[in-house]
BAPA-395299 format. One record per residue (C-alpha): residue number from 1; x, y, z. Coordinates in steps of 0.05 Angstrom, whole numbers, plus 5000, padded with zeros to 4 digits. Example, Ala and Ser with C-alpha at 12.3 -4.5 7.8 and 13.67 -1.06 7.14 Angstrom:
BAPA-395299
(1; (5246; 4910; 5156))
(2; (5273; 4979; 5143))
***
This chain:
BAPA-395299
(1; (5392; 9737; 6126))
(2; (5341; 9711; 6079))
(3; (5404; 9681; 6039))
(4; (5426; 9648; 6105))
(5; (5359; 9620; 6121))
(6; (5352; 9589; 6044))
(7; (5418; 9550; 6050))
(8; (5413; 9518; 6112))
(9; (5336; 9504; 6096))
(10; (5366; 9467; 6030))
(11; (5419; 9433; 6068))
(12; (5374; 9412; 6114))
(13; (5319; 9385; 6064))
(14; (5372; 9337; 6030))
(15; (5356; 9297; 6077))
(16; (5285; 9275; 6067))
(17; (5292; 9200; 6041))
(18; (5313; 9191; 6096))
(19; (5339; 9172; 6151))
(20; (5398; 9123; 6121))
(21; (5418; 9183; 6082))
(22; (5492; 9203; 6117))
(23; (5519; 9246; 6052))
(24; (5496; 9274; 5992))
(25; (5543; 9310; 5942))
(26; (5515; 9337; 5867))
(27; (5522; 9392; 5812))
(28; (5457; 9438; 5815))
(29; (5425; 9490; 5778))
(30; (5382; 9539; 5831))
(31; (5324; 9580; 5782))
(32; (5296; 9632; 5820))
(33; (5232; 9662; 5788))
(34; (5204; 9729; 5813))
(35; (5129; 9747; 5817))
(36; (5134; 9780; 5750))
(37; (5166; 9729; 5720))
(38; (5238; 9747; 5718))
(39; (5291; 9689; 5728))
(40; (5359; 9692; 5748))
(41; (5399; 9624; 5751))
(42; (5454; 9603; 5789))
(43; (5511; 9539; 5781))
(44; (5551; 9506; 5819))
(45; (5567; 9443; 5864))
(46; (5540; 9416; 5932))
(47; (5563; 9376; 5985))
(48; (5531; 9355; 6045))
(49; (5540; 9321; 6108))
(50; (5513; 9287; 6173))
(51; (5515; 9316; 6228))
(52; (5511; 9393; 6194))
(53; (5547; 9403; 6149))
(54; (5550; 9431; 6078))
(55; (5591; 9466; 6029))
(56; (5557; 9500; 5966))
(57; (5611; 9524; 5913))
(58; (5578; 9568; 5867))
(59; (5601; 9574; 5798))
(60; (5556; 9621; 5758))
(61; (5550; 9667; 5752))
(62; (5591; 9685; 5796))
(63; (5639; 9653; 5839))
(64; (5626; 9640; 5910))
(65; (5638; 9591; 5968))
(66; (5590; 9572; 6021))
(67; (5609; 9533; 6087))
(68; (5549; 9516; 6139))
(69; (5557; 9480; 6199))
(70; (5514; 9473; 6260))
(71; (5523; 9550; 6287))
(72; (5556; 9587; 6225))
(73; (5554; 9605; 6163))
(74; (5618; 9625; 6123))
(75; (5618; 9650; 6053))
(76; (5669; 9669; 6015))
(77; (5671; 9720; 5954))
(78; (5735; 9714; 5911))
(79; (5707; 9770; 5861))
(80; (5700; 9812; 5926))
(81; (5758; 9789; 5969))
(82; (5717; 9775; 6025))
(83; (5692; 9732; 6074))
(84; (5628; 9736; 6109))
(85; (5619; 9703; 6172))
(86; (5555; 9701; 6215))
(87; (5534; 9658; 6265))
(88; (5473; 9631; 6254))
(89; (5409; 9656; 6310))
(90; (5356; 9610; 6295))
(91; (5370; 9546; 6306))
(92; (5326; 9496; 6291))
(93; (5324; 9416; 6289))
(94; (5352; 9395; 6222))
(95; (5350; 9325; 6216))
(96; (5275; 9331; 6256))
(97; (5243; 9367; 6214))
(98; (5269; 9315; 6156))
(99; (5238; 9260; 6190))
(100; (5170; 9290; 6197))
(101; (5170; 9303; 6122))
(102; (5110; 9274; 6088))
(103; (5110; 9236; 6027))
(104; (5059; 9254; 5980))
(105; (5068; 9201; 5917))
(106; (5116; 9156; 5904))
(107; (5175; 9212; 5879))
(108; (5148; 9271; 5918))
(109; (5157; 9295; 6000))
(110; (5133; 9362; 6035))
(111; (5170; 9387; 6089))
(112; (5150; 9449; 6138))
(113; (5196; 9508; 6163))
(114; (5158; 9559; 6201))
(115; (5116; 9588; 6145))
(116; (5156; 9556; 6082))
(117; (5134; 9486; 6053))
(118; (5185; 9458; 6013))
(119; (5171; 9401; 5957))
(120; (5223; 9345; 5951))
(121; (5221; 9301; 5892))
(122; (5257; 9241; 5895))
(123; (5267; 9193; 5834))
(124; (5299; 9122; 5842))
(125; (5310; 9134; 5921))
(126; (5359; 9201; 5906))
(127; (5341; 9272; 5912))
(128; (5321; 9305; 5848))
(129; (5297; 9376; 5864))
(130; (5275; 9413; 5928))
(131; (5220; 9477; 5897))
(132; (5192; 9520; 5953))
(133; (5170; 9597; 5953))
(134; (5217; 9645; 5996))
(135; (5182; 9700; 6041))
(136; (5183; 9748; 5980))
(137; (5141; 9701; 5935))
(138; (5201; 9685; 5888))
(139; (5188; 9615; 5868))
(140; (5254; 9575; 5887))
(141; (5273; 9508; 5838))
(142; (5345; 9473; 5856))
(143; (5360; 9422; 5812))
(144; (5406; 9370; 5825))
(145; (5449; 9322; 5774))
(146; (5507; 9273; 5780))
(147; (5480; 9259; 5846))
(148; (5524; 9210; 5895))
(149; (5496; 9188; 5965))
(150; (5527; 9164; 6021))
(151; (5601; 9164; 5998))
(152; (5653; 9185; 6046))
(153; (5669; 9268; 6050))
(154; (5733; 9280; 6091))
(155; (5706; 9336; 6134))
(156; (5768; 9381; 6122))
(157; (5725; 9394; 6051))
(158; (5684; 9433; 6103))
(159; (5727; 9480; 6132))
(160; (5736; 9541; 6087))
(161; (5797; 9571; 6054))
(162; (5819; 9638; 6036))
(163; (5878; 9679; 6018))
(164; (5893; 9720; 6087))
(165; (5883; 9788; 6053))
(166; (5815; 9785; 6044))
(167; (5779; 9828; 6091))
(168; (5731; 9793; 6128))
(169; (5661; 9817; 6160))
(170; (5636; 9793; 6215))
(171; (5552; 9789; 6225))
***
């Protein structure tokens, strides 16, 4: 769940700058940094958009598809042969919480999730970085590069694809 509850969270806080901001699609790098220091990173693509929807294609280090909409979640593990699909329980206001983030300086916004305060930075009016800390204290840093904003997504590169033999799990 707590894997669930990060994506949509980063879905959702691409759209700080923000309220002409329809689409947003990038390459990332996602650092994750433990209490003692230990890091794991991960690669891959994003793409996002209005009303809620997102697709996070993970490349490294291992391969792995992500598909979020407004009430599930679908990923898909080719090194497993799976797909998981849950639907997600807490719903909360997306674009709302967006426009009651705060900005801070001129490249920085904060933005509140139940107990979670997530740091935006923004540089030349596109989203940079989100950093937050997860509810186990691992520091969270998702960096973002060859950014594009508002450019059309066909929302078929939503829906998520997978060879019919691969068992699926329902959550």
């Amino acid at each position: 769940m707590k894997y669930i509850l990060t994506l949509i969270l980063l879905y959702s806080a691409l759209f700080a700058d923000l309220s002409t901001l329809n689409s947003f699609r990038a390459d990332f790098t996602q650092t994750i940094t433990d209490d003692k220091g230990k890091t794991l990173s991960y690669k891959g693509s994003i793409k996002a958009k209005k009303p809620q929807y997102a697709t996070w294609n993970y490349t490294s280090p291992v391969e792995k598809n992500v598909f979020i909409n407004a009430d599930k979640i679908v990923m898909v593990e080719p090194e497993l042969e799976q797909v998981v699909i849950k639907h997600i329980e807490n719903k909360f206001d997306f674009f709302n919480m967006i426009k009651y983030a705060k900005q801070i300086d001129e490249n920085l916004y904060i933005a509140h999730y139940k107990d979670t305060k997530f740091q935006i930075k923004i540089v030349n009016s596109i989203v940079s970085s989100i950093m937050y800390e997860d509810e186990f204290g691992n520091q969270i840093d998702i960096s973002f590069k060859n950014q594009l904003q508002n450019t059309p997504i066909d929302s078929k590169e939503f829906t998520p694809v997978y060879p019919l033999n691969y068992d699926i799990i329902r959550g």
